[in-house]
C-alpha distance (Angstrom), angle and dihedral (degrees) to the residues before:
residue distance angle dihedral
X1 . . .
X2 4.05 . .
X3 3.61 134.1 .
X4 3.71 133.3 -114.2
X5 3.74 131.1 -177.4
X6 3.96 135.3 -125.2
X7 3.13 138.2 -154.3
X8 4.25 130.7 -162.6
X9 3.83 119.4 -154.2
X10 4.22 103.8 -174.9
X11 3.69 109.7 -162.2
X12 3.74 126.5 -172.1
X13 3.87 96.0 -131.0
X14 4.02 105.0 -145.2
X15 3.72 87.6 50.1
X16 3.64 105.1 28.7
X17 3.70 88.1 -140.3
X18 3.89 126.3 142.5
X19 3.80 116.1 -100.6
X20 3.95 122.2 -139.6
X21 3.21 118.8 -153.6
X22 3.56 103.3 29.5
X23 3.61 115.6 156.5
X24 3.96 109.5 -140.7
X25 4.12 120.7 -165.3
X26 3.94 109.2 -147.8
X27 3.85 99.8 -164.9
X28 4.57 127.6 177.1
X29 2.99 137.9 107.3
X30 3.57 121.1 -29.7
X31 3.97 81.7 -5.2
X32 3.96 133.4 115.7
X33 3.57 110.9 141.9
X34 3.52 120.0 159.0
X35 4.22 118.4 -159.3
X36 3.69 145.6 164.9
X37 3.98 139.9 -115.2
X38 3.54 116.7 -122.2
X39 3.84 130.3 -144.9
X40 3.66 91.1 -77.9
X41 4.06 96.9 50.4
X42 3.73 92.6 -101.1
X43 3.65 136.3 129.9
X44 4.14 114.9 -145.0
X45 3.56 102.8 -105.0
X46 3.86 115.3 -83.8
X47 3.41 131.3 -140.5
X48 3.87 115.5 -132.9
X49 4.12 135.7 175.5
X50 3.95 108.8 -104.7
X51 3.82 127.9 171.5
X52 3.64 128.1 -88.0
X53 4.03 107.9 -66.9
X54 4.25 82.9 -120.1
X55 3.48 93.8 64.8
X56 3.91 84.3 72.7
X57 3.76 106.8 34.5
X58 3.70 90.9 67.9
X59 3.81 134.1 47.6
X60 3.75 114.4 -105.6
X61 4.05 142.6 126.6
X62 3.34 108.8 -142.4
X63 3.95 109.3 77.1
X64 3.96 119.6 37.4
X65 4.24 100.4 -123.4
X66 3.68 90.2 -144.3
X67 3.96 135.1 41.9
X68 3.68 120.1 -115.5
X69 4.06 125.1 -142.8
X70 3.66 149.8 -179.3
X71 3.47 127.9 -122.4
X72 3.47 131.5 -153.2
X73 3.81 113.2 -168.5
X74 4.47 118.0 177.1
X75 3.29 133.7 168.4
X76 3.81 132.4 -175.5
X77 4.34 101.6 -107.3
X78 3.76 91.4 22.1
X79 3.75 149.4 85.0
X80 3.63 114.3 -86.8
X81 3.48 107.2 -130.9
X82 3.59 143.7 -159.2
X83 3.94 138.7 -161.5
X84 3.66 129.2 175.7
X85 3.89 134.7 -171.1
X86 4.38 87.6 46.2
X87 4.11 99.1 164.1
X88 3.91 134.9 -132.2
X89 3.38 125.3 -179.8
X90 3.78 125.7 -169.1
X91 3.67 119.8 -71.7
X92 4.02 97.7 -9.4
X93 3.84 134.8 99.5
X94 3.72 113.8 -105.8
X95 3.71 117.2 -156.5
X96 3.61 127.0 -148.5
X97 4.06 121.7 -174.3
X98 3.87 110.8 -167.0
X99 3.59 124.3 -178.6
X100 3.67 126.0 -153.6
X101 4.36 135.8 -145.7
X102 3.60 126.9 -147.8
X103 3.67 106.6 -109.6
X104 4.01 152.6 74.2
X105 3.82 100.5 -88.7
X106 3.67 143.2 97.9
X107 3.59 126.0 -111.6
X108 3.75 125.8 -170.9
X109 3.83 130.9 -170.6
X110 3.84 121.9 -173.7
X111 3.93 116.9 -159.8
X112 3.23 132.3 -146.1
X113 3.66 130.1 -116.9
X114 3.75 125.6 -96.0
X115 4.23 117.3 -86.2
X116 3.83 95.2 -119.1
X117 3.86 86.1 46.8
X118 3.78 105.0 42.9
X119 3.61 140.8 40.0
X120 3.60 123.1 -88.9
X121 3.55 140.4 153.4
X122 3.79 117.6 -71.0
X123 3.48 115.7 -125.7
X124 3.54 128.7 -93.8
X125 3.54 114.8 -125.3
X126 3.89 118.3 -122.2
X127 3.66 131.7 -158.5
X128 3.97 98.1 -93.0
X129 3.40 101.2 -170.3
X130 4.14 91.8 50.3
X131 3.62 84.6 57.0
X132 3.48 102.0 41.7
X133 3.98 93.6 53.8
X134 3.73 117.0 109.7
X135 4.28 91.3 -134.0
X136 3.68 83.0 71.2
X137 3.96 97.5 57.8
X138 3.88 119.4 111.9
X139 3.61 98.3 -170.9
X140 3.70 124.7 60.6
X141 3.77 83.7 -146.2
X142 3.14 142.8 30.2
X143 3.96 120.7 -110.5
X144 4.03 142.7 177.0
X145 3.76 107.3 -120.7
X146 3.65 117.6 -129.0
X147 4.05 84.9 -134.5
X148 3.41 139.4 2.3
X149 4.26 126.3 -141.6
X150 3.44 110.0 -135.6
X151 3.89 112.4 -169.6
X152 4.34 101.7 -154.5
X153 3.79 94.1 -134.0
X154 3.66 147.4 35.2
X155 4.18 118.0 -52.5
X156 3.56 91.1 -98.2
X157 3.94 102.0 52.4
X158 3.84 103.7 94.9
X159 2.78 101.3 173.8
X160 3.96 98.1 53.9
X161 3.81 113.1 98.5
X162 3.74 131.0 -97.5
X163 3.80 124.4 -142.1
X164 3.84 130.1 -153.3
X165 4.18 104.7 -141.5
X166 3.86 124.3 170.7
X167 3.25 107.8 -108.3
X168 4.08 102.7 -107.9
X169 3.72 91.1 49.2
X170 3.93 88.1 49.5
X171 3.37 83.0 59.3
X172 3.94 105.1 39.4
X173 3.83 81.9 48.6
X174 3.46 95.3 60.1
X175 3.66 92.6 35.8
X176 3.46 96.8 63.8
X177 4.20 90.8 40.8
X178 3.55 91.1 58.6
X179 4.46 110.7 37.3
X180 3.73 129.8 23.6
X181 3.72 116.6 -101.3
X182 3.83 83.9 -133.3
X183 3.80 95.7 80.4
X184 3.58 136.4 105.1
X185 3.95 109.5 -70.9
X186 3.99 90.1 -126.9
X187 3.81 85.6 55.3
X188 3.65 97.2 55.0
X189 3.99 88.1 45.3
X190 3.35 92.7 58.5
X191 4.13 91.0 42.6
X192 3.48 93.7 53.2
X193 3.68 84.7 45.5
X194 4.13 94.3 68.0
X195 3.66 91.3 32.2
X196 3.67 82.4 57.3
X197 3.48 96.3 46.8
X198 3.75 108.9 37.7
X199 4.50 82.6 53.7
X200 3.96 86.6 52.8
X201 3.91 88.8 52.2
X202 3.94 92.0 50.0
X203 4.10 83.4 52.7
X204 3.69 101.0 30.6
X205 4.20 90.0 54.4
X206 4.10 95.0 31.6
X207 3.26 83.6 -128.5
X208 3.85 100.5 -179.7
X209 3.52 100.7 14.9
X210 4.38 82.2 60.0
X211 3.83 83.3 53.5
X212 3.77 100.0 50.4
X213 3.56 98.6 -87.9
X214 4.00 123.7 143.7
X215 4.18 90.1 -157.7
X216 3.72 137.0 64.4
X217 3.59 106.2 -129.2
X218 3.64 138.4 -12.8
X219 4.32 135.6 -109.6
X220 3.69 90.8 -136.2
X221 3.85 116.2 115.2
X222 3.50 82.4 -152.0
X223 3.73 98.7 65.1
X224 3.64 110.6 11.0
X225 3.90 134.7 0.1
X226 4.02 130.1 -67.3
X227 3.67 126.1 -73.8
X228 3.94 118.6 167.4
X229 3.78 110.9 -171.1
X230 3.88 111.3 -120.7
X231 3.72 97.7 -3.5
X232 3.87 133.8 156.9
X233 4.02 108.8 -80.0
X234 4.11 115.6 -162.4
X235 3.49 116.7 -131.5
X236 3.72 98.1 -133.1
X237 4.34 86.3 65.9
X238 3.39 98.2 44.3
X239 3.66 92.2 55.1
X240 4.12 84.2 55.4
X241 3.26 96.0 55.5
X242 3.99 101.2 48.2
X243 3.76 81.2 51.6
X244 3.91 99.4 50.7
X245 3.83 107.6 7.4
X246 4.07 92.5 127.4
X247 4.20 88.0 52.5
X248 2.77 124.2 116.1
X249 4.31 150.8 172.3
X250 3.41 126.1 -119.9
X251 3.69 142.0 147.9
X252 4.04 114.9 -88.4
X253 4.53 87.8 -117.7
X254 4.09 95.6 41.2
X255 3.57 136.8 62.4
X256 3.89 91.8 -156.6
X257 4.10 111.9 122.3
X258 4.08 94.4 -114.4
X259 3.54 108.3 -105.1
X260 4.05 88.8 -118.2
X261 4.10 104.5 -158.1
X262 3.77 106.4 -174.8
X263 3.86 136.5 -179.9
X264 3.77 133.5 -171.8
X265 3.74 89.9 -111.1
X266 4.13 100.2 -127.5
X267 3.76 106.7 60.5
X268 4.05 81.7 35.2
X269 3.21 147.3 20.2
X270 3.92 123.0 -178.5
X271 3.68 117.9 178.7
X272 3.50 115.6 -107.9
X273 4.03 95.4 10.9
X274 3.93 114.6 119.1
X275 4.14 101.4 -102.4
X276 3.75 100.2 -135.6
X277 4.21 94.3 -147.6
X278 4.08 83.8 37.9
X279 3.55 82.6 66.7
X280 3.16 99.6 50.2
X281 3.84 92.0 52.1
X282 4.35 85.9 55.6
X283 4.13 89.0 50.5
X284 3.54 94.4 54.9
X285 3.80 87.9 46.9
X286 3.56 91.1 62.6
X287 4.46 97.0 -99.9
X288 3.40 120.9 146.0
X289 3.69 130.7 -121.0
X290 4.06 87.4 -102.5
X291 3.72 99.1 41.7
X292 4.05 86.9 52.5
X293 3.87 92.1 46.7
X294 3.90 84.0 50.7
X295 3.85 94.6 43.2
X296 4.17 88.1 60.6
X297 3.62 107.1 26.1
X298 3.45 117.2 30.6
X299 3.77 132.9 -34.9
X300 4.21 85.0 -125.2
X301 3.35 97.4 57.9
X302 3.38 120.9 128.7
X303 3.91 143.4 168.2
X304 3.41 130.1 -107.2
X305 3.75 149.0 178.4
X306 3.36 134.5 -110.1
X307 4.00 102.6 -153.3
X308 4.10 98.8 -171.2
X309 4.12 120.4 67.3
X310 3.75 104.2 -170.6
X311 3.65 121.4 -129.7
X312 3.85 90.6 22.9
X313 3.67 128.4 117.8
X314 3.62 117.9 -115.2
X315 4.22 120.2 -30.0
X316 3.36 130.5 -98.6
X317 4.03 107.3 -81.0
X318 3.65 89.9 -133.1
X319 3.72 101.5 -112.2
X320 3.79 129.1 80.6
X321 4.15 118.3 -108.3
X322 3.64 124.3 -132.7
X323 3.80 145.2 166.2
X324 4.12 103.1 -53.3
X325 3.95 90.8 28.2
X326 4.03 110.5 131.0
X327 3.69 142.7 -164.6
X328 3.89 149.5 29.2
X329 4.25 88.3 -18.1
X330 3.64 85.4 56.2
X331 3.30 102.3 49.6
X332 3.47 95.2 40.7
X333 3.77 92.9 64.9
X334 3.68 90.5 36.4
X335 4.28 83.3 63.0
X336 3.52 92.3 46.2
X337 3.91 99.3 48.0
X338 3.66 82.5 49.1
X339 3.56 92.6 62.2
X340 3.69 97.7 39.2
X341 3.54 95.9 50.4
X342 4.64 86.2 64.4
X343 3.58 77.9 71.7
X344 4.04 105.1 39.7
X345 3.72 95.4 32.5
X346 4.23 84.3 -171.1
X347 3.69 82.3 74.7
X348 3.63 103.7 88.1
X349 3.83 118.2 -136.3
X350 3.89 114.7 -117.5
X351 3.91 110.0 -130.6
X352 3.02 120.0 -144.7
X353 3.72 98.9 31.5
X354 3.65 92.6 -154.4
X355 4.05 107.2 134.3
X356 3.69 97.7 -107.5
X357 3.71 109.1 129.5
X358 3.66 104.9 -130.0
X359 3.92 147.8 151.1
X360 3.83 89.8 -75.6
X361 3.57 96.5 45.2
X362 3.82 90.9 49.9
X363 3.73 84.3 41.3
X364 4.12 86.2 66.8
X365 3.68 104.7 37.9
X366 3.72 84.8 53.1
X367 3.79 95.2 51.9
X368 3.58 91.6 38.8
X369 4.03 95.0 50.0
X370 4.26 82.1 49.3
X371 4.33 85.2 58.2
X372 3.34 87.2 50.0
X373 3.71 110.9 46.3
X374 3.42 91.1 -116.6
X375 4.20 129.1 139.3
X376 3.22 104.6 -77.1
X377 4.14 101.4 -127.2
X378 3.57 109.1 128.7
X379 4.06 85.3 -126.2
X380 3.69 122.8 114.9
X381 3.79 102.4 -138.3
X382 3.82 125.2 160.4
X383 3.48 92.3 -71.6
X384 3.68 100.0 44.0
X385 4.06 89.1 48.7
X386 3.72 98.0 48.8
X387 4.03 94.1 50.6
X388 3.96 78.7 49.1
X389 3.66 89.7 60.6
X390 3.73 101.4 36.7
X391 4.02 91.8 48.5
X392 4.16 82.9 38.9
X393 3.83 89.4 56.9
X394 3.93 109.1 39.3
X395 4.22 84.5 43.8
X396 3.77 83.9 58.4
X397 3.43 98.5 42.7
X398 3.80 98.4 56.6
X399 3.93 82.3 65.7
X400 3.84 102.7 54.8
């Protein structure tokens, strides 16, 4: 046996604020461990028995590469409530989000197992080339959405639910659904990459909404990609995606997001998909996210960037700010961690807000990038300024 580590992030769910004091339940085998939220939501990080890292570097059914356990989260004034099938793998940081009601009752929330682990529905091949044609574009460029709707069923199930998800935790979500957080980091570049690109497709073409759809894209393997609502995202993913969310594939003559099919390569194998455990074969032989893109798609492809996020105030200037930086950038993020910080009071306020880049101001992006599972550098790169903006807007939001 190995260990892995968790982490619990208690929100109060009309306010998407952090609650202290939460007490959270970490129960499996062998396991009772009792802990505390601290003033940003969080629970220290606990140490917890996972499988031997081989179990999930190779493909095989017959021993679960990650632990599974129950969580028990209470707090005095709110719903106690309960989630089983939380996932740790061996030597990584799993990271659990839970989100609490006022009330007296219990709630309970079962999830699923892992896509390389379970059994899902293979996916149904569509004509690539159709959707890969520039006559089918809606857009004349291509854009990050602020959010994505994900309806949790096939197209015709009205009556399942849809969910509004930022865009990088859509992705992260599905992400950590579909490959283990154990792989080479190349390989989950060049995962994310498709993931990425086969959700801009779905928004670039309108591809349900032109069929009379009221969602973006499905959670069907069948249809689309994975998306479990309030599962267990891995740390080494989610740092990915803040680095490369607005990435994205495309052929070198087209502007069209490739429509990136992928499979895990065992159950199936579909000629010229991206085999997810074929992948992970080219990380460990040193390839790079690009070259294994190329390898599986298209020896042309390359990656681009999409330079406009919808619904987000002003773009990342295209240089990193640090302690002596000055100006409207400044300020700008000085405003927004302002805001922010009503919310996660451990976030101290910078006063005066006046876009000079100094100890105070460093002070907050540093606490804020600790809230946020971010590197910890005191620099507001692209990663650091787009969680600004995405914490910035749903914090404003709740208010309106």
């Amino acid at each position: 046996m190995s260990n892995g580590f968790l982490i619990v992030e208690v929100y109060d769910n009309n306010i998407k604020a952090p609650l202290e004091s939460a007490v959270v339940q970490i129960l499996g085998e062998n396991t009772d461990i009792i802990v505390q939220t601290n003033e940003n939501g969080k629970t220290e990080s606990i140490t917890l028995a996972a499988p031997d890292i081989k179990y999930s570097l190779e493909p095989q059914k017959d021993v679960r590469p990650y632990s599974i356990y129950s969580l028990k989260i209470s707090k005095p004034g709110y719903k106690t409530f309960i989630i089983e099938g939380v996932e740790v793998f061996p030597s990584e940081t799993s990271l659990q989000k839970v989100f609490l009601e006022k009330g007296q009752d219990i709630e309970y929330e079962e999830l699923p197992p892992h896509v390389l682990w379970g059994n899902y529905p293979q996916k149904i091949d569509e004509d690539i080339l159709l959707n890969n044609n520039v006559r089918n574009r809606v857009y004349p460029e291509v854009f990050i959405p602020e959010y994505i709707i994900v309806h949790d069923g096939v197209p015709s199930n009205s009556s399942a639910r849809n969910y509004i998800v930022s865009f990088p935790d859509y992705i992260k979500n599905v992400a950590s659904s579909e490959i283990y957080s154990t792989w080479p980091l190349e390989t989950i570049k060049a995962n994310v990459l498709a993931i990425i690109s086969f959700t801009l497709n779905r928004v670039f073409t309108e591809w349900y909404p032109s069929r009379g759809y009221n969602f973006t894209i499905t959670s069907s393997t069948a249809y689309d990609q994975k998306y479990t609502q309030g599962r267990t995202i891995f740390l080494p993913i989610s740092e990915v995606v803040d680095d490369i969310f607005n990435n994205y594939l495309s052929l070198t003559d087209s502007q069209v997001p490739f429509f990136a099919q992928y499979n895990d390569g065992v159950k199936t194998n579909n000629k010229g998909w991206l085999s997810q455990w074929g992948s992970k074969s080219l990380g460990d032989q040193g390839y790079s996210a690009l070259r294994i893109v190329r390898y599986y798609y298209d020896p042309n492809m390359t990656i681009k960037k999409a330079n406009d996020i919808i619904g987000l105030p002003l773009s990342f200037p295209g240089f990193n700010l640090s302690k002596g930086s000055c100006g409207e950038y400044v300020q700008k993020i000085q405003n927004e961690l302002n805001r922010i910080s009503n919310n996660y009071p451990a976030i101290p306020k910078i006063i005066p807000a006046n876009g000079q880049y100094n100890d105070s101001t460093k002070k907050s992006v540093e606490k804020f990038q600790q809230v946020f599972n971010l590197p910890i550098t005191g620099i507001i790169n692209f990663a650091t300024w787009y969680k600004i903006s995405y914490i910035y807007v749903a914090v404003s939001k709740m208010i309106n």
